[in-house]
N, C-alpha and C positions, 0 to 999 in steps of 0.2 A: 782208303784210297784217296790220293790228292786230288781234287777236282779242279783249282786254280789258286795260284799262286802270281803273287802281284809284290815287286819290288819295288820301292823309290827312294830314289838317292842314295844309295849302297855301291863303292866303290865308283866305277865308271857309269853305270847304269842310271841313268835320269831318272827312266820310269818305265816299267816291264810288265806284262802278263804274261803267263804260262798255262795255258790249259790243256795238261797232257793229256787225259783222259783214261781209260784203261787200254790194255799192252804197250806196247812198246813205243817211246819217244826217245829222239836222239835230239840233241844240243849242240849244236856245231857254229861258227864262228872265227873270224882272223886271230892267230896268238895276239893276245892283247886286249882282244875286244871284250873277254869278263865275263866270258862260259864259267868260269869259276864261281862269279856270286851267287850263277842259281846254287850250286851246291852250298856254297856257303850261307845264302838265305835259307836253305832249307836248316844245315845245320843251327842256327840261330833259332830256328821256332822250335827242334830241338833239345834246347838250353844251353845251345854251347853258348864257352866265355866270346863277350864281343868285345873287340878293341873299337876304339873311338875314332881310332886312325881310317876304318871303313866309310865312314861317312862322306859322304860325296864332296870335294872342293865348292866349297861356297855354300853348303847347306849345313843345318841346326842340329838336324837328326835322319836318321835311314830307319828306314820302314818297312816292315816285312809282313804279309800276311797271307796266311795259306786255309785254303777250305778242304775241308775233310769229307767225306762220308764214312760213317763210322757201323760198326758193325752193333749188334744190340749188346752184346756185352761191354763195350766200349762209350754208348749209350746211356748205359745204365752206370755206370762209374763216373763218367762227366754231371750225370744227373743230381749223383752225392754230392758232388763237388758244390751246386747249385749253378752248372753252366748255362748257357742258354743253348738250350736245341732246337735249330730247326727243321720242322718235319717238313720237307722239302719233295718234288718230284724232277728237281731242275738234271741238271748237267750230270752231276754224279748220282742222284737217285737216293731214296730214302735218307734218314736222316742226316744233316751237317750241324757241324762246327767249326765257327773260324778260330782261328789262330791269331794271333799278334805279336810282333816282336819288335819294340822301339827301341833304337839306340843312340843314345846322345850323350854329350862330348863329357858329361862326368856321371850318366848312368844310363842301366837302360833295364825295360820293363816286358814283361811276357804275362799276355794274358790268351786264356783258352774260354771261349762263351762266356767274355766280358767278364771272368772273374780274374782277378790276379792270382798269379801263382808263381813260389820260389823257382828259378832255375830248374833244382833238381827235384821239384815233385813235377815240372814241366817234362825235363827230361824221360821222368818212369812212364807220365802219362803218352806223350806223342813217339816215344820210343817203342811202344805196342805198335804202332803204325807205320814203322817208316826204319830200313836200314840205308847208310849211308858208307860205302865202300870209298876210301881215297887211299892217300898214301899212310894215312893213322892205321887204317884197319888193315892193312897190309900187314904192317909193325904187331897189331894186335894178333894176326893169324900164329905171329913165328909165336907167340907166347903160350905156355901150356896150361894157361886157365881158359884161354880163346881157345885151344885143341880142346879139353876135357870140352868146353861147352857145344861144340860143334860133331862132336862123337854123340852126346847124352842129346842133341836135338834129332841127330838121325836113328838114333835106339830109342825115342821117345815111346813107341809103341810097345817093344819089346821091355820096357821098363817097367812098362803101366806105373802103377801109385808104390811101386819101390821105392824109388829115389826119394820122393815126393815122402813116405813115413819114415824113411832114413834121415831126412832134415829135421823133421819133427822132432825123431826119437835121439836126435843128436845134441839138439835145440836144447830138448830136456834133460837129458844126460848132461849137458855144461853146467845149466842151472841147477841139480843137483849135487851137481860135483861141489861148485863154489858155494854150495852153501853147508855141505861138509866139511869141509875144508875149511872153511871158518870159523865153523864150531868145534871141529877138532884143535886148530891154533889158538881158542879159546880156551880149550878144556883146565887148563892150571888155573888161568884168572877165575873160571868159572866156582873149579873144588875152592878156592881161594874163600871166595865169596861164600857158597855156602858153609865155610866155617864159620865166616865173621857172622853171617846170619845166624847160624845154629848156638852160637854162644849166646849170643844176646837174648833170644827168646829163653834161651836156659837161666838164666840171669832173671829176666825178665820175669818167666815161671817162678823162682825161687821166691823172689818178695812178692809175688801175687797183688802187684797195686789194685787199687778199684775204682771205680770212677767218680771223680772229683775229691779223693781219699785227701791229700794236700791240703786242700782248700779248709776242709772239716777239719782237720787236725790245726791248722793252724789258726782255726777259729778255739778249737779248747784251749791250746797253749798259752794264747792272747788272755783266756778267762781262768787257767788256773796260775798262774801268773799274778793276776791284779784280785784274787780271791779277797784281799786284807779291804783292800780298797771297796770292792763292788760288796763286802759286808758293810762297812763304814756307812757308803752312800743308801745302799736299801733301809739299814736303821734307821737314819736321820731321817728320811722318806718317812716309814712307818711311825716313826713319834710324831712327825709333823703332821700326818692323817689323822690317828688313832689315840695320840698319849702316848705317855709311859705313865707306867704302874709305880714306879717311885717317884713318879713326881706330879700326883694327881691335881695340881693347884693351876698346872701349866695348861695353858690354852691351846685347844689343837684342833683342824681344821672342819673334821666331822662332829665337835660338838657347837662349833659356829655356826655352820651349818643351820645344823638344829635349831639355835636358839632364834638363828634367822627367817625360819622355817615356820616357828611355832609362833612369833611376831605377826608375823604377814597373813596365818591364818584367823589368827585371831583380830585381825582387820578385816579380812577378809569379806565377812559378813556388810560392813558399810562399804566398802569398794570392790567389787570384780577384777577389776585390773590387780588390785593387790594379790589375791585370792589367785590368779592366774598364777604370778609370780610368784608364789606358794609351790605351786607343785612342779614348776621348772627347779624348784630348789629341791624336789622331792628327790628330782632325776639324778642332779647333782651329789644326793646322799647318795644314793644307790651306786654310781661310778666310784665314789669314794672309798663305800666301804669294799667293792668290791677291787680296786687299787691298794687299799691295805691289807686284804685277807691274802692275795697274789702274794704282796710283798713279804709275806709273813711265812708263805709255805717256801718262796723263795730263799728263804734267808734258813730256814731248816734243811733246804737242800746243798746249801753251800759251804762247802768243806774242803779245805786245802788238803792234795793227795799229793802229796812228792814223785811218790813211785809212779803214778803216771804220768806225770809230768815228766820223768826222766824219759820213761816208756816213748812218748810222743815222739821229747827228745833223737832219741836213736832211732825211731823210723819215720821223722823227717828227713835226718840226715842218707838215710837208705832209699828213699824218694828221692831224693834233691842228687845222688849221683848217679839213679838213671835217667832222669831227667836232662842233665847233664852230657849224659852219653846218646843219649838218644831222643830227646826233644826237650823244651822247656817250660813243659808241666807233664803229669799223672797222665791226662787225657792224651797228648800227642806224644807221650812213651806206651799207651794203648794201642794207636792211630799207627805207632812203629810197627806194631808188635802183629797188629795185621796186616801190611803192606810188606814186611819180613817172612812172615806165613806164607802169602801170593806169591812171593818171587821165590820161595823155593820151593815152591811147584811148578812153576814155570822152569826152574833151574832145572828139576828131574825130569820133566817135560822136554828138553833138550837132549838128554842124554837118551831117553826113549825115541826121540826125531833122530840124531845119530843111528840108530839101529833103523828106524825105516827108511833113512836115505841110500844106507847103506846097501839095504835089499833094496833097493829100486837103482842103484846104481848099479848095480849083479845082474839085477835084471833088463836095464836097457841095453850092456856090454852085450847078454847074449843076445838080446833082439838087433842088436846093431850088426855083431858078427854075422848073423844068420841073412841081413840083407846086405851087407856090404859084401857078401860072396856072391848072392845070386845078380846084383849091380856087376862085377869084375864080369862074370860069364856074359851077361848081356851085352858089354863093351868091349869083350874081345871079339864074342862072333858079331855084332854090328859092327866093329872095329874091319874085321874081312872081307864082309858085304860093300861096306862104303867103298872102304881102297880099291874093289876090285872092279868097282862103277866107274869111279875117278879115272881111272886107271884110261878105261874106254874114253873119256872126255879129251882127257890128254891127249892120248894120241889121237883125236878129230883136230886136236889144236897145235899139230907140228909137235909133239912129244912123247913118238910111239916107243922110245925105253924108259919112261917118266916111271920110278918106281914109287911110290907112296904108301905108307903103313903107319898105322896108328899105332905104337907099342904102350899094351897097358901094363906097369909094374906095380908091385904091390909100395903101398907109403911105409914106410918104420913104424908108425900109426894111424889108425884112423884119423881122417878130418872132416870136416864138414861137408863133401858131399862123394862120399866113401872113401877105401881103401884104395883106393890107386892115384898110380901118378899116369897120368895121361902123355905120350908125345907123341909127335908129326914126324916123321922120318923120312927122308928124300932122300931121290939120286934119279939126276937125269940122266946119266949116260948107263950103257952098259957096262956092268965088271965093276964100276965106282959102288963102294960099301954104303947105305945108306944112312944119312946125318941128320942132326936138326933141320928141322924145313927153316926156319929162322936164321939160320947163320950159313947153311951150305946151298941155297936160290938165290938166286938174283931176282932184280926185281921185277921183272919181265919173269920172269918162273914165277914171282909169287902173284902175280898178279893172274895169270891162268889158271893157279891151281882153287885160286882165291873165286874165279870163275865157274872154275868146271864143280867144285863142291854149290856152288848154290844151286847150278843146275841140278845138281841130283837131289839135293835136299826141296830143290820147290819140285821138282818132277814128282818127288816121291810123296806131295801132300803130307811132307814135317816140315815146310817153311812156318814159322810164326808170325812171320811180317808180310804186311800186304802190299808194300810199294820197295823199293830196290832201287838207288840212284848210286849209280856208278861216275866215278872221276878217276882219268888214265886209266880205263881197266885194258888200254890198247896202248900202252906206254913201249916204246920200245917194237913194234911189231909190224908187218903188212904182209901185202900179197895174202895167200892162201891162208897164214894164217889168222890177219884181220876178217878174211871171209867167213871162218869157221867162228869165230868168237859174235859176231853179228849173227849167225845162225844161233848157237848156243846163249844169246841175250832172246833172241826171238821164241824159240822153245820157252824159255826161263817167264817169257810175260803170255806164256799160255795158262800160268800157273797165278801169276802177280803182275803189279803194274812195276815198267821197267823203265827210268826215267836215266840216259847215258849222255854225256859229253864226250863228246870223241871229234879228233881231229881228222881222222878215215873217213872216207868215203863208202868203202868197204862195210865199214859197221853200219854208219847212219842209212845206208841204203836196204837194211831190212828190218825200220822202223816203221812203224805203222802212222807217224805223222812226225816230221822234222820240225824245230825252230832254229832260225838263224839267229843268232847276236850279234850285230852291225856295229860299228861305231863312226860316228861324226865328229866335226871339228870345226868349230867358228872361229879357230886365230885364235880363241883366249882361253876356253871349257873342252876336251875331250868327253863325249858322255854315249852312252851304247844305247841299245835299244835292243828289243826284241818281237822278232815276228817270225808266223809260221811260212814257211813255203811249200807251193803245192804245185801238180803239173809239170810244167817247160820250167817255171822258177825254181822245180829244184832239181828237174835236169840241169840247170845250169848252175845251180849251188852244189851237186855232186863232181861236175864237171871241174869246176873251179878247184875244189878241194883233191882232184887225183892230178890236173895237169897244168892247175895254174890260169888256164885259157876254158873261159865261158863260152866263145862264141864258135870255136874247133866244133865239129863237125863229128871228127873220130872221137875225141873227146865225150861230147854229149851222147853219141851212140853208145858209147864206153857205159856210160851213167847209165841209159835205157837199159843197156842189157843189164848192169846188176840190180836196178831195180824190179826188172823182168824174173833174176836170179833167185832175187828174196822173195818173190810172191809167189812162187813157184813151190817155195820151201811151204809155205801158209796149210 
């Protein structure tokens, strides 16, 4: 519920409070004076788009701020948000939130308990709270997505959690469809692939590489290869340690050794230092000879093999073309060969998800058919009920052959919130065939019928909004029938708060607290204002608005008696 609302510098309006409170408040005002910004301040907190053109002449920015009391589940959603709440006993009682809506000349900002917040996550939010009737939602009525939702708010009972696992299972039924459906238009590239996969590991299987196979191989190739050479070089080696046997005259490194060896020992004895360096030469034999004994089994191991050399030959080259095909060593044509493996599991993985998409697509069709029939029954007989409620409203509001019918037909398919197509069908007169309510009302019809349905939706506790501000919902109309529509707003805020601009007298006189919108003029700024009237002041602001003349006599009795009339009604 709105507890107060506070405008400044918006349109003509300087600077405004509003504190309607709960039932019924009327807005009234000279054409001109800017009954409109209340609604349009309201729209603004909102989220509607603001033009900059609103902003007051001569000022930066218009400001709009509206307090709330908010219900606990509304509580606990601003709370996520991290709004500020506060716990409050004031004016509206139990918890508030202010609102904010700044607009200025190249942006403007909304915040709800001092957090900012987009437009339209502002929108979903204070949209729980507050319906705003003008000539939009008039337009919205004739439309048959506003019908569907205005039928399913009053069969909300009779619904119960239908509807509600109907979107669910409809929800889920898309997201499985499109993800069949993808994998079905993949299926060729899919077989595709798992060819190219399946060849390669077949390939791959056949030469059975093994790990670091290449590297090895190309290390014997390198040594049988230079076999003439790496004989060569160990010989010279070994005759340079050891001798050779044909040519015993020649000096060679382990009999140097020796002789150096057996020098130093045989000083030994007169110097220790010598005698030391004796047997570091000892160490130096011992490395020696065991350097030539290596060299020696070496050089009997080394033998020129052609045949494997060819061998290596041809399964290097068998290596090096899947390498080639499939990475650029041994190890990363391995490395293929398991990531080739994984994805054609994955690949039959798919084709086995195909088969469960499939049954789960079978199977939300039938859970979908089986509520989107018992959805159509519950909206045709609430479809009966409503019209024949309406029906009685109408005719209290001057439109006792007013016929209204919801017709539900079935869609060519299911959509997203069932089988049917919803429409409003009208005829006010007798014998006239019944039409779109959109294209065959005027707008004076739609504005009643637009009336008489909230009535019965807040009577019937399925209204979802707690506050109701109306703009022209008296457009076009007086006498008896402005008296019944001021009755039927009165009913309507025994249910929610009803916050109406009206130009009648008629309506605003069975308002449970009036504000006038005034405007002033100093030669250079028009700018409005607003305040409540109570008493004689608004005897005379009733007066004023049925005959022109405040100070008449007949007049103001006129006023007393319908405010006499409304309270009567209470």
């Amino acid at each position: 519920m709105l507890g107060e609302l506070r405008i400044v510098d918006l349109g003509v309006i300087g600077e405004a409070v509003l504190e309607p409170g709960a039932g019924f408040t009327a807005v009234t005002g000279e054409t001109g004076a800017g009954k409109t910004m209340i609604v349009t301040g309201l729209s603004l907190l909102c989220g509607a788009k603001a033009d900059p053109r609103l902003v007051r002449a001569g000022a930066t920015r218009a400001l709009v701020e509206g307090r709330w009391a908010l219900d606990a589940y509304s509580a606990a959603a601003l709370e996520d948000l991290g709004a500020d709440i506060e716990a409050t006993d004031g004016a509206t009682g139990g918890p508030e939130v202010l609102t904010v809506r700044q607009v200025g000349a190249s942006r403007s900002r909304l915040s709800i308990g001092g957090v900012p917040v987009p437009l339209a996550q502002g929108a979903e939010l204070v949209g729980e709270w507050v319906t705003i009737h003008g000539q939009m939602e008039q337009v919205r009525l004739g439309s048959p997505e506003r019908q569907r939702e205005v039928l399913d708010e009053f069969a909300s009972a009779a619904l119960g959690d239908s509807l509600d696992r109907y979107r669910a299972d409809y929800k889920a039924r898309s997201v499985a469809q499109a993800e069949l459906d993808r994998l079905r238009a993949q299926a060729q590239e899919r077989l595709r692939e798992l060819d190219l996969l399946r060849f390669g590991l077949e390939e791959i299987g056949r030469a059975d590489p093994q790990p670091g196979e290449d590297v090895v191989l190309g290390a014997q190739a390198v040594k049988l290869q230079a076999v003439d050479d790496l004989r060569l070089a160990a010989r010279q080696a070994q005759v340079a340690l050891a001798g050779d046997d044909d040519a015993y005259d020649v000096p060679d490194a382990m009999g140097l050794v020796a002789t150096a060896r057996k020098a130093l020992g045989d000083a030994g004895d007169s110097d220790a230092q010598l005698g030391a360096l004796g047997d570091r030469l000892a160490d130096a034999a011992s490395v020696l000879a065991d350097v030539a004994m290596e060299l020696a089994t070496y050089l009997d191991g080394l033998e020129a093999d052609p045949l494997r050399l060819e061998w290596i030959a041809g399964r290097q080259a068998e290596l090096q073309s899947l390498s080639r095909k499939y990475g650029g060593s041994v190890d990363a044509v391995l490395a293929w060969a398991r990531q080739a493996s994984q994805r054609m599991v994955d690949l039959d993985a798919s084709e086995e998800h195909i088969e469960e998409l499939t049954a789960s697509v079978e199977a939300l069709d039938a859970s979908l058919d089986g509520l989107a029939s018992a959805i159509s029954q519950a909206r045709r007989d609430a479809g009966e009920r409503l019209s024949g409620l309406v029906a009685g409203e109408l005719a209290a509001l001057a439109m006792p052959n007013a016929r209204l019918e919801f017709q539900v037909t079935p869609l060519p398919a299911l959509g997203p919130h069932g089988g049917d197509q919803v429409a409003l069908m009208f005829s006010a007169n007798p014998g006239a065939a019944p039409g779109p309510l959109g294209k065959v009302a005027s707008g004076g019809e739609l504005s009643r019928v637009r009336l008489a349905l909230e009535v019965v939706l807040a009577s019937g506790a399925s209204g979802s909004r707690q506050t109701f501000v109306f703009d022209e919902v008296d457009a076009g109309v007086g006498g008896s029938v402005a008296l019944e529509i001021g009755r039927r707003l009165q009913r309507l805020a025994e249910h929610a708060q009803v916050i109406v601009v009206t130009h009648l007298a008629q309506v605003a006189a069975f308002a449970d607290r009036q504000y006038v919108v005034a405007k002033s003029d100093d030669g250079q700024v028009t700018t409005s204002g607003v305040h409540e009237v109570t008493g004689d002041e608004r005897l005379d602001v009733l007066a004023r608005m049925m005959g022109g003349l405040d100070d008449s006599e007949s007049a103001r009795a006129h006023a007393a008696e319908l405010v006499a009339l409304a309270a009567a009604g209470k």
